[in-house]
N, CA, C and O of each residue as an XYZ file, in Angstrom:
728
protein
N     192.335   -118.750     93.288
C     193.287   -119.090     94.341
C     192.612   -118.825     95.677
O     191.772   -117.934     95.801
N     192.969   -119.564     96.606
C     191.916   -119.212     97.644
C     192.780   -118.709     98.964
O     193.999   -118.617     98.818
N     192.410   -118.502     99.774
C     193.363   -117.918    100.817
C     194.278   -118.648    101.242
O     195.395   -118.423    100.776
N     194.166   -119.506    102.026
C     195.435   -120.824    102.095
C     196.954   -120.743    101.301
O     198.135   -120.612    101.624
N     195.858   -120.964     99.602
C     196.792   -121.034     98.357
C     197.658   -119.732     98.296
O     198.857   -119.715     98.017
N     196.806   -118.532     98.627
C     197.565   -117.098     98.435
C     198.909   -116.881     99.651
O     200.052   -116.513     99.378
N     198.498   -117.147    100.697
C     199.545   -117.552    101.883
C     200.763   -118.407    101.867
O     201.909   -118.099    102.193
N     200.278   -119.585    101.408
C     201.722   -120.438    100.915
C     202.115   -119.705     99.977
O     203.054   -118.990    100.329
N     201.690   -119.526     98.564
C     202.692   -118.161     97.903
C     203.388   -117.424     98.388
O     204.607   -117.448     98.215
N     202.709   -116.491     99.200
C     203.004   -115.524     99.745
C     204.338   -116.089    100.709
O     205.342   -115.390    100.842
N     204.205   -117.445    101.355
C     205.766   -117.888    102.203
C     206.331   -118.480    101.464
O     207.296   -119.001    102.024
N     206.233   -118.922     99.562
C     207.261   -119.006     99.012
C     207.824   -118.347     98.434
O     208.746   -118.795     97.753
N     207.464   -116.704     98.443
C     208.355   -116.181     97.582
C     209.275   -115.539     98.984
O     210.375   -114.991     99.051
N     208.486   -115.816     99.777
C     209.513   -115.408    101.594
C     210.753   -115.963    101.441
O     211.799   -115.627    101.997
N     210.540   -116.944    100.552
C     211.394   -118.291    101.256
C     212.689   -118.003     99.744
O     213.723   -118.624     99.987
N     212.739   -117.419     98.709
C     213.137   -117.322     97.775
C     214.453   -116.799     98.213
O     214.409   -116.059     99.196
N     215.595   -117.026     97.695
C     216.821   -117.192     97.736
C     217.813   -115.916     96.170
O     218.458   -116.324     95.204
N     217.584   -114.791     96.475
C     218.075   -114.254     95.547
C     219.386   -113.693     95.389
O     219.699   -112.844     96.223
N     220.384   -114.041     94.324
C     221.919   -113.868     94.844
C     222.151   -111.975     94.864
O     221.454   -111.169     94.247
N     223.187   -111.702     95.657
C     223.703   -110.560     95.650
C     224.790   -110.684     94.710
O     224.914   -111.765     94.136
N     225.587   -109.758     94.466
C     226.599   -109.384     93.642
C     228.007   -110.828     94.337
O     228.296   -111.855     93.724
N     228.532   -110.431     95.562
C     228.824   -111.750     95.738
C     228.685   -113.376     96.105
O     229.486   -114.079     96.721
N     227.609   -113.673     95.615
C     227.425   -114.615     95.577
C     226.740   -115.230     94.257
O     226.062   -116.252     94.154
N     227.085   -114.390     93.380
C     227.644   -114.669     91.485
C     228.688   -115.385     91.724
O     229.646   -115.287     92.491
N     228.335   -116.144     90.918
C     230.137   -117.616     90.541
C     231.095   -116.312     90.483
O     230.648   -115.200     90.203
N     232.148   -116.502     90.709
C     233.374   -116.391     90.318
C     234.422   -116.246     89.075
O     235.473   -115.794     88.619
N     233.545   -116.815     88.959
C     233.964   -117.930     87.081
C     233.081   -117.528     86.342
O     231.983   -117.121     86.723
N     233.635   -117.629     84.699
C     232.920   -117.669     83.539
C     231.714   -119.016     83.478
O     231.814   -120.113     84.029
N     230.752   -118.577     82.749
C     229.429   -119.799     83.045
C     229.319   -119.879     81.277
O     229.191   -119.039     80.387
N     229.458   -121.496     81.336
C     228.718   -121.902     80.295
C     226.995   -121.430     79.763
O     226.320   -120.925     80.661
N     226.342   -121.575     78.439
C     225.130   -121.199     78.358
C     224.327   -122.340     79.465
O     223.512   -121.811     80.221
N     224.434   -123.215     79.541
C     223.315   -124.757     79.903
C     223.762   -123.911     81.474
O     222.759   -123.325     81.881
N     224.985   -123.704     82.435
C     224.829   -123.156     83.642
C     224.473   -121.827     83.737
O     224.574   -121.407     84.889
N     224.029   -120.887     82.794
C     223.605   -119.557     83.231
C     222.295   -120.001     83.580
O     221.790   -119.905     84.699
N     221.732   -120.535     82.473
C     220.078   -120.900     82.947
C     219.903   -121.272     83.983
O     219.238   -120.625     84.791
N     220.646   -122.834     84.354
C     220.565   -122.782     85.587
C     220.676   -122.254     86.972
O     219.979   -122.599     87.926
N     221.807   -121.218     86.969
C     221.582   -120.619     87.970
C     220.524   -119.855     87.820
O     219.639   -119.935     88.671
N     220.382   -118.953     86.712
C     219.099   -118.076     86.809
C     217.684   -118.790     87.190
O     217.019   -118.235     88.065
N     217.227   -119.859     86.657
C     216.410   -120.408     86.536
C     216.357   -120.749     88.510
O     215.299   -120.254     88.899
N     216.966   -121.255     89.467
C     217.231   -121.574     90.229
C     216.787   -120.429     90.982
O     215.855   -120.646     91.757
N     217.266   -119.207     90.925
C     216.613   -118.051     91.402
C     215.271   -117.779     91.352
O     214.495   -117.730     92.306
N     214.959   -117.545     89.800
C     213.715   -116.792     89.277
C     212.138   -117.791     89.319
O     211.018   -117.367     89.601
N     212.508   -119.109     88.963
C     211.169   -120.259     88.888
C     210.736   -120.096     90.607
O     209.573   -119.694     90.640
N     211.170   -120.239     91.716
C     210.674   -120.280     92.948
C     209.501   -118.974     92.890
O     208.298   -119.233     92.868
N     209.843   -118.040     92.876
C     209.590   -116.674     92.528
C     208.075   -116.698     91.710
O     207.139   -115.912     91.858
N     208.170   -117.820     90.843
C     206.774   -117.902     89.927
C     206.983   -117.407     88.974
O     205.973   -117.064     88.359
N     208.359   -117.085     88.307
C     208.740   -116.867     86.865
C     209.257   -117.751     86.023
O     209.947   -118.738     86.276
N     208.697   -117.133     84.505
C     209.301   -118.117     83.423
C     210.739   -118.422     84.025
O     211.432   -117.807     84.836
N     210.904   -119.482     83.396
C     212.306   -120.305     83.340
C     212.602   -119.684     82.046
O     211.833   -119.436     81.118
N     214.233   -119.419     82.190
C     214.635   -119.149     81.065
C     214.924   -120.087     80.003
O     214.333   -121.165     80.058
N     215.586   -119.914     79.210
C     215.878   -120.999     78.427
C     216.911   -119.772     77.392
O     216.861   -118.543     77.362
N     217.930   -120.910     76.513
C     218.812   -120.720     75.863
C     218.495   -119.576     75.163
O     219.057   -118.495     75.340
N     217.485   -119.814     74.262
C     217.135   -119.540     73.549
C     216.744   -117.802     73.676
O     217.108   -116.913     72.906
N     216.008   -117.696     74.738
C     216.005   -116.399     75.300
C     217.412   -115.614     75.341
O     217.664   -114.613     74.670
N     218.328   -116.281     76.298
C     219.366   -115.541     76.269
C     219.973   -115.434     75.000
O     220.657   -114.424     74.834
N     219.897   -116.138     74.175
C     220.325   -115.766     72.423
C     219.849   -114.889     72.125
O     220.632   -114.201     71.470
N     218.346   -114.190     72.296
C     217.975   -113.490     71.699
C     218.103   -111.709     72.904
O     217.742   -110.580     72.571
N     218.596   -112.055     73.957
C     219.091   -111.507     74.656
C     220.518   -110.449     73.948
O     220.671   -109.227     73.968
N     221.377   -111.550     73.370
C     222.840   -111.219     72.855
C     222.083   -110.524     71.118
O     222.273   -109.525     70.424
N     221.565   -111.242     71.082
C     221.655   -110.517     69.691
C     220.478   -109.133     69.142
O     220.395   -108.532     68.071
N     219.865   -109.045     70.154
C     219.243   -107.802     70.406
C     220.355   -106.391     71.156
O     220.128   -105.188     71.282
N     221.467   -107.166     71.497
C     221.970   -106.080     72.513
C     221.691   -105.805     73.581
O     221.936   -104.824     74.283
N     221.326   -106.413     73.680
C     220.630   -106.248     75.421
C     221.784   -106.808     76.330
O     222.215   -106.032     77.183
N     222.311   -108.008     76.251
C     223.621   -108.285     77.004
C     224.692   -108.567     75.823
O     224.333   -109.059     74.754
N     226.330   -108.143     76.159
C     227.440   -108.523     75.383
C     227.047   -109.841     75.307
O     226.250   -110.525     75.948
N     227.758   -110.035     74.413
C     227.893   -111.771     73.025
C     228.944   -112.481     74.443
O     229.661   -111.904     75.260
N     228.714   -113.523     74.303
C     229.807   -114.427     75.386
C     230.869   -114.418     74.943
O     230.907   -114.523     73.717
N     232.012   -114.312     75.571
C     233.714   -114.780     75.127
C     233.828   -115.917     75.425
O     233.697   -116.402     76.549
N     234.194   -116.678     74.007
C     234.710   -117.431     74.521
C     233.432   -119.147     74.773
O     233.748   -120.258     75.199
N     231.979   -118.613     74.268
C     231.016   -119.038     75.027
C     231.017   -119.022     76.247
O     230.620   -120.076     76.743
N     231.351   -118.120     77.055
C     231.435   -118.027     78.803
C     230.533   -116.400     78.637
O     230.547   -115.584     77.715
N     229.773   -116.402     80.009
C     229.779   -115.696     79.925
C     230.088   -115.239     81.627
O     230.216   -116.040     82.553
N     230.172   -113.573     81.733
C     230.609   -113.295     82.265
C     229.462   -112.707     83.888
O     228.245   -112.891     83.865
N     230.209   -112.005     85.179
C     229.545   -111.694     86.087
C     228.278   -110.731     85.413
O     227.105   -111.043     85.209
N     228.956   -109.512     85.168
C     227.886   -108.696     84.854
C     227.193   -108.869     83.709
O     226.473   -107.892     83.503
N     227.084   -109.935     82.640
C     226.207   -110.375     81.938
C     225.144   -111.678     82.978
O     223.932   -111.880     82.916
N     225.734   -112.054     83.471
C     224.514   -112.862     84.381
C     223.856   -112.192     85.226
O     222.780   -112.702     85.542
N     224.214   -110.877     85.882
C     223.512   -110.199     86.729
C     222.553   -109.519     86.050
O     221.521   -109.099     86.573
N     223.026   -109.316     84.217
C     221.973   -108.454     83.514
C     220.358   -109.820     83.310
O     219.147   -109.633     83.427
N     221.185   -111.109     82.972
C     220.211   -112.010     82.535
C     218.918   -112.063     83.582
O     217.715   -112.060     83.319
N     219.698   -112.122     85.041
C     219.256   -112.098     86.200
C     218.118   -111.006     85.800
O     217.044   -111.453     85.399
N     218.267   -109.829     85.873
C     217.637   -108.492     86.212
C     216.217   -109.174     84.710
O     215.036   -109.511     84.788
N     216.883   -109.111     83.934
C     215.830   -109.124     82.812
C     214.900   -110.070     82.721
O     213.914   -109.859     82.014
N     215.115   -111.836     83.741
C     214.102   -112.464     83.505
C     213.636   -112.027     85.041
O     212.724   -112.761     85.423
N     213.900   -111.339     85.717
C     212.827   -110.483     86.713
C     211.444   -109.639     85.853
O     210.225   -109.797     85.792
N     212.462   -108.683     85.268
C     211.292   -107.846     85.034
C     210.475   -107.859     83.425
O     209.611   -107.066     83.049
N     211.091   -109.080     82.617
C     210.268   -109.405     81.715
C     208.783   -109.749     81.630
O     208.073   -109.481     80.661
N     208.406   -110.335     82.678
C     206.821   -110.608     82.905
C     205.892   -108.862     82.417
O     204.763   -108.536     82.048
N     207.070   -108.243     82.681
C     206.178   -106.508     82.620
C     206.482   -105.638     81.453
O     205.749   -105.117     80.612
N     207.966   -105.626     81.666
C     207.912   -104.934     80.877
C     209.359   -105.541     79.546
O     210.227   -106.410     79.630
N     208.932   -104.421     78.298
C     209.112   -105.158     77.205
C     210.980   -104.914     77.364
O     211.378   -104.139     78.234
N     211.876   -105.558     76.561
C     213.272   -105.598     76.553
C     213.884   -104.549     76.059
O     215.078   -104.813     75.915
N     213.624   -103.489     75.735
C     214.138   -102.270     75.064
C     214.183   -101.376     76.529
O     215.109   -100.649     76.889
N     213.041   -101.620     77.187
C     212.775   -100.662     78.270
C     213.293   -101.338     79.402
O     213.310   -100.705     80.458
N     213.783   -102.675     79.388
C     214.682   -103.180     80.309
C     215.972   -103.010     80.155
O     216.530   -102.865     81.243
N     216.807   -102.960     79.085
C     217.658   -102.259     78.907
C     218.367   -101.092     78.750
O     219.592   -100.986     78.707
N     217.141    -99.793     78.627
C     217.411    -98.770     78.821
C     217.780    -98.610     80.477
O     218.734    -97.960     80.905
N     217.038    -99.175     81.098
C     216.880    -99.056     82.563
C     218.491    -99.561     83.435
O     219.120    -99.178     84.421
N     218.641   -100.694     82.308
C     219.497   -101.578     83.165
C     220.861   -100.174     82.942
O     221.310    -99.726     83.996
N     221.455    -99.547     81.527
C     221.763    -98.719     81.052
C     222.374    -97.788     81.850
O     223.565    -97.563     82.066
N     221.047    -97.124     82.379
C     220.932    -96.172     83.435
C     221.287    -96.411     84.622
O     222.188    -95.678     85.029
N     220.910    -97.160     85.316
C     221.322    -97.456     86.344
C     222.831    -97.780     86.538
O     223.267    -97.734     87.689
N     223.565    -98.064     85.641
C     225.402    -98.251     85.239
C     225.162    -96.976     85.094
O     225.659    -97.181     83.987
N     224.848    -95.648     85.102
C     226.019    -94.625     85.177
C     226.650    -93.989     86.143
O     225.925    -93.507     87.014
N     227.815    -93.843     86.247
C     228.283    -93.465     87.707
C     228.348    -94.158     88.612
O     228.774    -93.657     89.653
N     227.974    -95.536     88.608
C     227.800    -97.115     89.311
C     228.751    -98.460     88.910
O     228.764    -99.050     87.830
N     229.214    -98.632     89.624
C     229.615   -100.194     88.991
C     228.676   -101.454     89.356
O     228.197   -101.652     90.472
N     228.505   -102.229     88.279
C     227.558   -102.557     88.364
C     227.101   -104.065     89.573
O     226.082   -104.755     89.604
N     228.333   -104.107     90.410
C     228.447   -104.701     91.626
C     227.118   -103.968     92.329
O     226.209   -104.568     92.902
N     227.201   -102.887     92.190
C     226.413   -101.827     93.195
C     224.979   -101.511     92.781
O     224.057   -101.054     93.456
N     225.033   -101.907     91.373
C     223.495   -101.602     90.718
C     222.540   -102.509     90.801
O     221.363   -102.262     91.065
N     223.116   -103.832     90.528
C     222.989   -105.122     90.927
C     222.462   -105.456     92.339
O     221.248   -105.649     92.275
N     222.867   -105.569     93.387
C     222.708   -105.220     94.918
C     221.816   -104.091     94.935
O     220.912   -104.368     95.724
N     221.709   -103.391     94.630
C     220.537   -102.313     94.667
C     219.170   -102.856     94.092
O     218.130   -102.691     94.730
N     219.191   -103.532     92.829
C     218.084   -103.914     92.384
C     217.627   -105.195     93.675
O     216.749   -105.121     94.535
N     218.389   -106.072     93.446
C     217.950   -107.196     94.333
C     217.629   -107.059     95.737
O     216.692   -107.696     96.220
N     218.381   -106.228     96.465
C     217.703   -105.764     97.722
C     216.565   -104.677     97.814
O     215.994   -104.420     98.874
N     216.205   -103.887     96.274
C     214.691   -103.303     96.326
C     213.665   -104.260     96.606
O     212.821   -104.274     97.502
N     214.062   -105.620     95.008
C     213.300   -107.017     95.048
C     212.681   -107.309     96.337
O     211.470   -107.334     96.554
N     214.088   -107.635     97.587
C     213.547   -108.277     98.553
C     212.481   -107.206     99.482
O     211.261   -107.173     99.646
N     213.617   -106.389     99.970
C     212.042   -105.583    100.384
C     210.644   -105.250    100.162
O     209.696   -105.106    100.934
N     210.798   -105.148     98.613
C     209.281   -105.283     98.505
C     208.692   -106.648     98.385
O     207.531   -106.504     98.767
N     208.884   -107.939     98.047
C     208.788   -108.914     98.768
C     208.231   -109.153    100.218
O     207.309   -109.911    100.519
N     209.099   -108.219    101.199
C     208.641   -108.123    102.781
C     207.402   -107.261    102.913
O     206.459   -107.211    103.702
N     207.732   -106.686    101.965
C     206.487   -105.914    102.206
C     205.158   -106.290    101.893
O     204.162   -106.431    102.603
N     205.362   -106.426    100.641
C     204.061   -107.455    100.385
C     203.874   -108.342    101.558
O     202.982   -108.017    102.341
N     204.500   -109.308    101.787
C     204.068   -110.867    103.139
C     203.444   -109.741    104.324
O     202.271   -109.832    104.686
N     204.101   -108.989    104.714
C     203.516   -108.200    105.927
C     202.288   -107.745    105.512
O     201.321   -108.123    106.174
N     202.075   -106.935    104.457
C     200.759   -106.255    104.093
C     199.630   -107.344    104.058
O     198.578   -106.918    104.534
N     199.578   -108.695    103.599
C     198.980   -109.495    103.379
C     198.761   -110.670    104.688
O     197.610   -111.099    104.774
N     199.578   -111.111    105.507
C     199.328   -111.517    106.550
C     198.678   -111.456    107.806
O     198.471   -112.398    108.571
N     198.235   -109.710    108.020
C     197.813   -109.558    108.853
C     196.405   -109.591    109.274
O     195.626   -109.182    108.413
N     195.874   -109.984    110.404
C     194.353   -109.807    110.430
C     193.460   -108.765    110.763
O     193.805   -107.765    111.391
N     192.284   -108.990    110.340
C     191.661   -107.796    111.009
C     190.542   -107.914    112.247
O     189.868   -108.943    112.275
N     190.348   -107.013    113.152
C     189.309   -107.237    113.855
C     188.214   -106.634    113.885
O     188.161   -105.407    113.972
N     187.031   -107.491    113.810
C     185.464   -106.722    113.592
C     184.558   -107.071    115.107
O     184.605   -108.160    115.678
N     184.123   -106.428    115.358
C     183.108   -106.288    116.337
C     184.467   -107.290    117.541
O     184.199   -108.489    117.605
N     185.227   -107.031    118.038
C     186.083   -107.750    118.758
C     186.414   -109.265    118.334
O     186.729   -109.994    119.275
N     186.398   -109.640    117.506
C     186.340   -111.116    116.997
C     187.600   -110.884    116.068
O     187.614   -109.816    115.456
N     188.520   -111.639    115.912
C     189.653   -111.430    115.063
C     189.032   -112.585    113.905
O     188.582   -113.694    114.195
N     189.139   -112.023    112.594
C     188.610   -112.473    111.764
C     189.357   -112.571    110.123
O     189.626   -111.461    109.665
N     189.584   -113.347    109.537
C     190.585   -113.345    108.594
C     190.342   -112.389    107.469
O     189.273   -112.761    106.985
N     190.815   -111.249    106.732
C     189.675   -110.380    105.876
C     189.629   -110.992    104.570
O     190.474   -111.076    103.678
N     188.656   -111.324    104.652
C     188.063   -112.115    103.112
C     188.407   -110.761    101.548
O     188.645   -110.885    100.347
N     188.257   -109.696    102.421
C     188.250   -108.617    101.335
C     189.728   -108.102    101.164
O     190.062   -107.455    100.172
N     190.556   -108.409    102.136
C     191.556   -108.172    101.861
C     192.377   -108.626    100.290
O     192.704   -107.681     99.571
N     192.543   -109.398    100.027
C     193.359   -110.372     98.698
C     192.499   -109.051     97.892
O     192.866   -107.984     97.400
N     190.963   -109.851     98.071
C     189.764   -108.926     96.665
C     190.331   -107.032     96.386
O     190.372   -106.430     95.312
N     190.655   -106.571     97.628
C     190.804   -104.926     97.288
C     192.050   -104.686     97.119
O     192.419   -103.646     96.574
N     193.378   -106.135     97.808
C     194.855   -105.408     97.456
C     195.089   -105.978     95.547
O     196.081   -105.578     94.937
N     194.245   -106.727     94.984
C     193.894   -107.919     93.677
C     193.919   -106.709     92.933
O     194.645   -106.701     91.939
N     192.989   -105.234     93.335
C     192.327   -104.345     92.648
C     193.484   -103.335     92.815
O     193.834   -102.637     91.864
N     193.993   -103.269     93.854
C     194.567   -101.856     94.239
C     196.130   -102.275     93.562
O     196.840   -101.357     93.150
N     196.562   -103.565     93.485
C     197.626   -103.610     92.974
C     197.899   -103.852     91.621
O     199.001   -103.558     91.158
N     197.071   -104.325     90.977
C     196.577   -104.567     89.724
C     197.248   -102.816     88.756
O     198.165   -102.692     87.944
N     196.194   -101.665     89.397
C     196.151   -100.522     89.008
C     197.829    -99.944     89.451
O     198.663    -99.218     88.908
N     197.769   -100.515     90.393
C     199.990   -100.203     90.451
C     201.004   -100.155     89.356
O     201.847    -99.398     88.873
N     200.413   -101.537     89.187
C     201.246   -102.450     88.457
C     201.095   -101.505     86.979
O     202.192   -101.198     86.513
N     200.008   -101.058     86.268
C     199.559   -100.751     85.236
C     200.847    -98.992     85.135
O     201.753    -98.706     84.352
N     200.146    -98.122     86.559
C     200.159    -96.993     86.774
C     202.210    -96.697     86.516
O     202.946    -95.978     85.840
N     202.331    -97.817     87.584
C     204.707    -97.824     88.042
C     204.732    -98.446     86.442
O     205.331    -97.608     85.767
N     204.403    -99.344     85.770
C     204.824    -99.636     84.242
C     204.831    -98.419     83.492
O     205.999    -98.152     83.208
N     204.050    -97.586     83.058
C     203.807    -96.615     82.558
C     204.811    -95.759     83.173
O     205.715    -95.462     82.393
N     204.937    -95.173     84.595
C     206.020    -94.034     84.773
C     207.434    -94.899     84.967
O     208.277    -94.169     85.489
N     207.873    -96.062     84.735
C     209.320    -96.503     84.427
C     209.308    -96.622     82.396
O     210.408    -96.600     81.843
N     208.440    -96.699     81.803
C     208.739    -96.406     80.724
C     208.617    -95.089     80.400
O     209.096    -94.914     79.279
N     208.127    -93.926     80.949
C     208.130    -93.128     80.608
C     209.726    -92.527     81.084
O     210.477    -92.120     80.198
N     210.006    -92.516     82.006
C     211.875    -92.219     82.200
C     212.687    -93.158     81.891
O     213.862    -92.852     82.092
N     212.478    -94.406     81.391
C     213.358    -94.795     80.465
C     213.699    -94.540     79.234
O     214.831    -94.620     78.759
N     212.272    -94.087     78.459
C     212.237    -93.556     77.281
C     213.267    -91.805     78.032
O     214.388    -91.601     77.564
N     212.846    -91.053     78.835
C     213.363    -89.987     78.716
C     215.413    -90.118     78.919
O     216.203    -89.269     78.507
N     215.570    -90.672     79.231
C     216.676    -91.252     80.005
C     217.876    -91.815     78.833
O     219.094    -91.660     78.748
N     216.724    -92.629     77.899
C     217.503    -93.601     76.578
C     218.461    -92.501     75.641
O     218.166    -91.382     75.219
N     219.321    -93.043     75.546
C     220.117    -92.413     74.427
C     219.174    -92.121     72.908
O     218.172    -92.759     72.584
N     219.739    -91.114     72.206
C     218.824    -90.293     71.538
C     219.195    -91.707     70.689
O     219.828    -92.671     71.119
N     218.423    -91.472     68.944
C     218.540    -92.762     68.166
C     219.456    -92.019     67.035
O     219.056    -90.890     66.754
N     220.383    -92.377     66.481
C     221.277    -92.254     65.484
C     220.696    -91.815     64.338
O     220.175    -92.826     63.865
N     220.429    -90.684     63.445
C     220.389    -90.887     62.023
C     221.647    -91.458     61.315
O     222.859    -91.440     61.531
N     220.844    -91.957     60.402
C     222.157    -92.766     59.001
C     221.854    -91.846     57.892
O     220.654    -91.681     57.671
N     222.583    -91.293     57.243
C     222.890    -90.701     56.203
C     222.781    -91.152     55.438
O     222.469    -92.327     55.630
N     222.929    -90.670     53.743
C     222.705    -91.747     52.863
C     223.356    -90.805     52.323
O     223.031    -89.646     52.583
N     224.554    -91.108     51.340
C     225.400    -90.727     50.813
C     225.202    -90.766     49.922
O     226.022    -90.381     49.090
C-alpha cells in the first residue's frame, strides 16, 4: 500500500458512519435487514460483511438470543454490531465473555455507546497520529518511516491488547458448570 493509498484509508474510515444506541431501528429486523444494516456500518470500515449464516451461528453458539418471532431485537443487533467489529481479532467465546461483562450493572443502551464512541476515538486518533508531517533540516517532508515504524509498533499492540483482553475475559467469564453423572 503506498502512502496516498494509506491516507485515503485512513479518510475512509474518518468518513465511517457508526450507529449509537439511538439510532438502532426502532423495530424488530428481519435476518436479510440485520445484515444489512450491519454490513452498512462495518464493510466501509474494511470488515468482513456479514452474512446470515454467521449470525446463525452467532444464535446457536449463544453468543446472541435466538430471534422471536424471526425478528430480531435492539440489543441483539447492537451485540451483532459489536461482534463483527471485533471478530477480525479476536475469537467468539472471548467476544462474548466481554460483551457479558460489560452488561453488568449497565444497560446495554450504555454499553453499546461506550463501545462505539471508544471505536470512534480511536479512529481519531489513529487519522491524527498518521497525518502529520515531519520536519528535517527545515524542509517539511512527508515521513516515509512513519507508516514502516507505526506498521511495527502497532502490529506488536495489536498482538500485546489481544492477549491482556483475553486474559480478563477469561478472568471475568463465569466459572464452567460440572455435570454429574448419576
Amino acid at each position: 500500500m503506498s502512502e496516498p493509498q494509506f491516507q485515503t484509508y485512513l479518510a475512509k474510515l474518518q468518513q465511517a458512519r457508526l450507529p449509537r444506541w439511538s439510532d438502532l431501528p426502532q423495530f424488530d429486523l428481519y435476518m436479510d435487514q440485520v445484515v444489512q444494516f450491519v454490513n452498512d456500518a462495518v464493510v466501509p470500515l474494511g470488515l468482513d460483511a456479514l452474512t446470515p449464516t454467521m449470525v446463525n451461528n452467532y444464535v446457536k453458539k449463544g453468543v446472541i438470543k435466538a430471534p422471536i418471532k424471526k425478528k430480531y431485537q435492539r440489543a441483539q443487533l447492537a451485540n451483532i454490531l459489536v461482534i463483527a467489529m471485533l471478530k477480525p481479532v479476536f475469537s467468539l467465546d472471548t467476544i462474548a465473555n466481554g460483551i457479558n461483562y460489560q452488561l453488568v450493572d449497565r444497560q446495554a443502551a450504555q454499553a453499546f455507546d461506550a463501545f462505539i464512541l471508544a471505536f470512534i476515538a480511536a479512529v481519531q486518533q489513529a487519522n491524527s497520529d498518521f497525518t502529520g508531517e515531519v520536519t528535517i533540516n527545515q524542509v517539511n517532508k512527508e515521513d516515509t518511516t512513519n507508516i514502516q515504524s507505526a506498521m511495527v509498533s502497532l502490529a506488536i499492540n495489536a498482538v500485546l491488547e489481544k492477549l491482556l483482553v483475553e486474559s480478563m475475559t477469561d478472568a471475568v467469564a463465569p466459572a464452567p458448570t460440572s455435570k454429574k453423572k448419576g
